[in-house]
N, C-alpha and C positions, 0 to 999 in steps of 0.2 A: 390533236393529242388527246388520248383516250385518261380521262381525271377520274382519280378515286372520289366517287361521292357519298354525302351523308343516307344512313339509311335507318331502320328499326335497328340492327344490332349495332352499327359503329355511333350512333346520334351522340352518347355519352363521349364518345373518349373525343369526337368533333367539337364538342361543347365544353370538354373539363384541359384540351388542348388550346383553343381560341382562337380554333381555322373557322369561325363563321366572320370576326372581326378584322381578321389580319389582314385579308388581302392575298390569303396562301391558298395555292393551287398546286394538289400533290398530283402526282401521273400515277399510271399501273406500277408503274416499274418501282414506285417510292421515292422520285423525284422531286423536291421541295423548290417552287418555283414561287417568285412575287407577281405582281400583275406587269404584264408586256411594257415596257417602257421605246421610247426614243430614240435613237442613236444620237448620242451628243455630239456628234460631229454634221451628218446630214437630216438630223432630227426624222429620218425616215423612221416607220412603226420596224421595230424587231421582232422575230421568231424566236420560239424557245429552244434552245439548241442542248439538250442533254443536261449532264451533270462535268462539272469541273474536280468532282471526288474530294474538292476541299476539307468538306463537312465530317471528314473521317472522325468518329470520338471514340472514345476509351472501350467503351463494350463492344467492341466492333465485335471482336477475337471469340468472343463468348454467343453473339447471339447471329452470328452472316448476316449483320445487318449494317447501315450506313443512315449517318443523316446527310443526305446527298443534296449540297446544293446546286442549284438550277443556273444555267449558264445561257447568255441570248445570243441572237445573233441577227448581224444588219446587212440583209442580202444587195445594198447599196454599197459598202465600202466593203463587203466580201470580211468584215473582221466579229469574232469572236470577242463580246463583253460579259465580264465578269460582275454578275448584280450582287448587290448589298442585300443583304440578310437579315434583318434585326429577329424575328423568330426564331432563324435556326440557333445563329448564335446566341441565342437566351438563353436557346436548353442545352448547347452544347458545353455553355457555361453553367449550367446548373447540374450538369452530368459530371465534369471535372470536382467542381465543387465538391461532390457526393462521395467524388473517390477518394478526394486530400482528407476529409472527414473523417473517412473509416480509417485510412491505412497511419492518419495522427495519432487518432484513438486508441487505435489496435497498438500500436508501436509504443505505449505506456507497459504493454505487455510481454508483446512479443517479439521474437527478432525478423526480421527481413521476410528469411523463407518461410516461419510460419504463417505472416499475413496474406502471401501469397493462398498457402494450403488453404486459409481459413475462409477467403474471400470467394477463392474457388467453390468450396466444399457447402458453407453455409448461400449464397446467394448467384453463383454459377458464375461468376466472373471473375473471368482468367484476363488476368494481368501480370508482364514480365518481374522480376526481381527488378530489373534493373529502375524499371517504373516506382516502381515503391523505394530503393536508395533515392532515384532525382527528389519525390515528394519532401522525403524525410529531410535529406542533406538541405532543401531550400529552406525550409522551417526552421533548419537548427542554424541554417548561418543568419534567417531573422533575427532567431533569438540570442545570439552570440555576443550580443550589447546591451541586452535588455536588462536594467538596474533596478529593482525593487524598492518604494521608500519605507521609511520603518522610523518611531520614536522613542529613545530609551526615555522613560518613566523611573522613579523610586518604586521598583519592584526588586522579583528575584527573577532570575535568567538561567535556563538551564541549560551545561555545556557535555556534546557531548562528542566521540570522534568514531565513525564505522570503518572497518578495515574492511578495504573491496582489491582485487585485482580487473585493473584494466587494461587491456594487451598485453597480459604475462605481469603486470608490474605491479608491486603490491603499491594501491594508495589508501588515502583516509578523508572521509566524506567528513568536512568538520560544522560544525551545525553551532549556533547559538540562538536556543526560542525565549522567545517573550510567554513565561511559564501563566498569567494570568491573561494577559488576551489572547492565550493561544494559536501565538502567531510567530513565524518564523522570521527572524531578523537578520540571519549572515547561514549563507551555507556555500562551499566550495571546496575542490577536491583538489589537494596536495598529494604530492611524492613523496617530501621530504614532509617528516616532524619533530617539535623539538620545543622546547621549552622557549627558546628562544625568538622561534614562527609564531609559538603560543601569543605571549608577547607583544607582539609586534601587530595580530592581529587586534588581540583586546585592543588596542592602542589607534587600530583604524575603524573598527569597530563601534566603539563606545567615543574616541576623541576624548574631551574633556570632562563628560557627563561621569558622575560615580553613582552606580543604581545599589538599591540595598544590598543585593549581595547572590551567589550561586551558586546552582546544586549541579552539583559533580559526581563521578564514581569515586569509586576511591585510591585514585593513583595520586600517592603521594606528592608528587611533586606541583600537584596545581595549587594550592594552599600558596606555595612560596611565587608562583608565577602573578595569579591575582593580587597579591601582595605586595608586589613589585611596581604593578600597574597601580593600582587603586589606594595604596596604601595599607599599613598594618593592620588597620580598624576594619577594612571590607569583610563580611562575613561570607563564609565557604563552608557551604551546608553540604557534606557526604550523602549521597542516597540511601534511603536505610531498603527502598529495592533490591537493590545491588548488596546491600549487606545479607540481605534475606535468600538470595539467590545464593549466593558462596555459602552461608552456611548449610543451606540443603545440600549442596553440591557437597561437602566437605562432609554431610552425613551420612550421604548416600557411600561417599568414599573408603569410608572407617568403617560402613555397615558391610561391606562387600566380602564376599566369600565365594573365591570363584568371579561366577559370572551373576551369581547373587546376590540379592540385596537383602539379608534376614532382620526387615523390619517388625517393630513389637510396639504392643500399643505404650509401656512407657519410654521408648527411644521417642514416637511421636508427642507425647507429653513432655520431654523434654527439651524437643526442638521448639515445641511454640511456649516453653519458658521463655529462649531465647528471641522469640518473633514477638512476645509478650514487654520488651523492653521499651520500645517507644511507640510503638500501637495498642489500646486495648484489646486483646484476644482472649479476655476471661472469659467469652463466648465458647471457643474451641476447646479451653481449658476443665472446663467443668462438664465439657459432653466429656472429654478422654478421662476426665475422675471416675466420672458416672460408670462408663466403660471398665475402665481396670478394676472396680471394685464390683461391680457383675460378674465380672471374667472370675477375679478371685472367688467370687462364693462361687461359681460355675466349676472349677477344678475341684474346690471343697467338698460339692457334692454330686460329685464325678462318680460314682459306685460302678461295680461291676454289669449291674444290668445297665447301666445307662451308656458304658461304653457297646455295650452291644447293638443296642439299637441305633447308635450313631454308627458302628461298626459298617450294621446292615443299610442305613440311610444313606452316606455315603461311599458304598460296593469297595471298603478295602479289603484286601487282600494279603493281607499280613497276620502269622498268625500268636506271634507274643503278643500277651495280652498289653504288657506292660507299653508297647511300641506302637500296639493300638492305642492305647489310651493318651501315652506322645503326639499322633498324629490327628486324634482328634482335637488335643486341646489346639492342637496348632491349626487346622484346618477351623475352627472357633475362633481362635483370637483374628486371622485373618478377615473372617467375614465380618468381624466389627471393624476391622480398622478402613476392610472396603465400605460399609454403613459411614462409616464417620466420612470418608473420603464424598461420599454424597452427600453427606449433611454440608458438608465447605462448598462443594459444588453447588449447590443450590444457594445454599448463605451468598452466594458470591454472584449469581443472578439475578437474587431479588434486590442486592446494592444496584446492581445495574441498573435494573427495573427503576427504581425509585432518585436514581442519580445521586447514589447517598458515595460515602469512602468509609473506609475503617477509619476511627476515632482515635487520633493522635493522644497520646500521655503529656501532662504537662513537664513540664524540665524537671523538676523538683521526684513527681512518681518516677521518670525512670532512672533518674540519679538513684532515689531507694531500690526499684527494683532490680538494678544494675548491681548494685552493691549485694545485693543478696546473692545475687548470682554469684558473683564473684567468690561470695566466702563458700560456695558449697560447689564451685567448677570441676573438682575434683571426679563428679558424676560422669564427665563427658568424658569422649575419646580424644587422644593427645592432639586431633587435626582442630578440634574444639576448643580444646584448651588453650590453644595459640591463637584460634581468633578471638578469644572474649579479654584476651591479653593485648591483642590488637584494638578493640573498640575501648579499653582502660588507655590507650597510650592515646587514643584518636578523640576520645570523647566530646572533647568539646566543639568537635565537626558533624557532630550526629546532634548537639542540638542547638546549633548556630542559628537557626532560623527561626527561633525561638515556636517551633509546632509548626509556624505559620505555612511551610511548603517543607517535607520531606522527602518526596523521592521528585525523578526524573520521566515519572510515566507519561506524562503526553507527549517528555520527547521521544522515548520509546514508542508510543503509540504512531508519533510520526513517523518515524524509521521505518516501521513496518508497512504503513499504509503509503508510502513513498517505493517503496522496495523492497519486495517480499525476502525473507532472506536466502531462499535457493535460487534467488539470481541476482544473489552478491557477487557471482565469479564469470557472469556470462558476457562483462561489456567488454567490448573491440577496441572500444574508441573514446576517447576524453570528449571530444566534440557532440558525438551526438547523447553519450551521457548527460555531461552537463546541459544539454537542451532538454532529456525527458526530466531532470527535477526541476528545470525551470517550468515548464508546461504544467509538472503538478499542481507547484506550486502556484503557478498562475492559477490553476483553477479551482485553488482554495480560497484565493482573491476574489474570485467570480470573475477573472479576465481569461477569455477563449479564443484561441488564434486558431479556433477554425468553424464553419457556419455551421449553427444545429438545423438540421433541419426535422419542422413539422411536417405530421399526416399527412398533409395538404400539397406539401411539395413531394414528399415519399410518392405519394398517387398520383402528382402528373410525371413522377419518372418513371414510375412503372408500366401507367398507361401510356405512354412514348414508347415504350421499348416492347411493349405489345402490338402498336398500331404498326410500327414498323417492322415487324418481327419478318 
């Protein structure tokens, strides 16, 4: 039999393989053979007799290659034996390995057919759909029992519910995190919900234990559901997030004309009166003073040559003076309010940077600044009106927590990092959904139910599928 031997160009992948140690004798052909053995029957020496094609592994399709194991044979009993392999099967197991890897990983992301394209496209290995459903479906029916443990503490717990469709059917991803160890305690995905489910869970949930208390949106009816459970004394802290959210939303709405939104720099001073109630935002507040009282002496001394050369700096095209000098102011008042919109962007970067938050108000400032508001609401548009009538009727929910925890961002921040939201509408299936949040979730535990592999193994599978290319 004519053997591939070591030479100047292959000596590496001989040595980074560990055919000088094995005992492994490869052919021309790329037949992986052990050393000759026996015949357990007449103990006569055996010949090597080709390959039994066993060794087929996963890249086959991609590269016309085989790890082909070596089959003997005992010209005394005329029979064909099947040798054991501890080499091939090492790597054949270390090639499977590699693929359950990628297509677990991948599958955080994408569906089926994309890991297919992606696995093709990025590292040239073509493997069926169907290969990638068996990988997936074995994983999720591992994980289809796997229990999480978790300890409620005298903290606060943030509750919150994501509406998904799965197979056409609207469900609700229901979550309760542990808001100070940032860590997630109960998540599972219902059809039905209902005060009643509510309920029923806090009650498996938590058991006996009564924690400080939790921050919610603001749908009315969970107040009376935690109250049920916990007692009348449990505190139920509103997110002032979510409060912060509606009311832009509700600004944006009232400002609309058309398909526009004719924002002005004191519509913006007036919204972050209202953002100004239980965080301090006298920061934002006094750049947009700063601003509107620029802008006023800027129309002030707006004269006829100066709309001109704004005229000619920005190439309009209009030729009443008076409708130039309108759309200069207005083309003015916009670039501060984009200026200011970058001063917040940046302010909101270097909080990052520094792992800092915006600076809650104690109960008592926005009791006063609440109250101010109120006597002068009159300002706002009637969709404003009714919420600051709504946080007077809710009040004492916005500062239940007394400061300590106000909104619900990290579980937001979970939601997101769990599940992008343009593929809130893309799952088939309850089963293998409820296996990718377990997965994540696992691997925010630091538990990984699939092998990383190092450099080290990257390069003897690479130089494998090179040697036998």
């Amino acid at each position: 039999m004519i053997t591939k031997q070591p030479n100047l160009i292959n000596f590496s992948e001989f040595k980074t393989l560990g055919l000088f140690e094995r005992g492994i004798t490869i052919s021309k052909n790329n037949i992986i053979h052990t050393q000759r053995i026996n015949c357990p029957i007449c103990r006569t020496k055996c010949n090597y007799n080709g390959s039994s094609n066993k060794g087929k592994h996963i890249f086959s399709k991609s590269y016309e290659s085989f790890l082909q194991k070596g089959q003997q044979y005992c010209p005394t009993c005329n029979k064909t034996i099947q040798v054991g392999n501890n080499w091939i099967d090492k790597y054949i197991s270390l090639l499977h390995q590699y693929i359950i890897s990628q297509v677990l990983s991948l599958a955080n992301n994408l569906s089926e057919d994309e890991i297919v394209i992606h696995l093709e496209d990025t590292i040239s290995i073509k493997i069926s759909k169907s290969t990638v459903h068996n990988i997936i479906t074995k994983s999720n029916n591992e994980l289809e029992n796997l229990e999480f443990d978790y300890e409620i503490n005298d903290d606060f717990y943030g509750y919150d519910e994501q509406f998904l469709k799965i197979d056409g059917k609207r469900a609700y991803r229901l979550v309760f995190f542990d808001i100070k160890n940032d860590k997630l305690i109960y998540e599972q995905i219902h059809y039905k919900f209902s005060k009643k489910i509510l309920i029923e869970i806090l009650k498996e949930v938590f058991g006996n234990k009564i924690p400080k208390g939790f921050v919610v949106d603001m749908r009315l009816e969970y107040p009376n559901a935690f109250k049920d459970v916990f007692g009348k004394n449990i505190k139920v802290q509103f997110c002032v997030f979510h409060l912060n959210k509606l009311i832009l939303k509700e600004f944006n709405d009232s400002l609309k004309v058309g398909k526009i939104k004719k924002w002005t720099l004191m519509h913006y001073h007036n919204m972050y009166k209202l953002f100004n109630i239980f965080y301090d935002r006298n920061f934002e507040l006094n750049i947009l003073k700063r601003f509107m009282k620029n802008f006023e002496n800027l129309k002030i001394k707006l004269n006829n040559e100066k709309v001109k050369d704004y005229v000619k700096k920005y190439n309009l095209k209009i030729k009443s003076f008076e409708k130039q000098k309108a759309k200069v102011i207005l083309i003015i008042e916009r670039k501060m309010m984009k200026v200011f919109r970058k001063i917040l962007h940046d302010k909101r970067n270097l909080r990052k940077r520094q792992s800092k938050t915006l600076k809650p108000r104690s109960v008592e400032s926005a009791k006063e600044i609440f109250n101010q508001l109120s006597d002068e609401k009159n300002i706002y548009p009637k969709k404003i009106i009714k919420r600051i009538e709504r946080i007077k009727k809710n009040f004492e929910y916005f500062i239940a927590s007394d400061t300590e925890v106000l909104t619900n961002n990290k579980l937001e921040g979970f939601f997101g990092a769990t599940l992008k939201k343009f593929r809130k509408k893309s799952r088939k299936c309850l089963l293998s959904f409820t296996a990718l949040l377990k997965r994540k979730r696992a691997k925010q535990q630091g538990i990984s139910f699939f092998r990383k592999f190092t450099i080290e193994d990257l390069a003897k599978i690479f130089t494998l599928l090179n040697f036998f290319r």
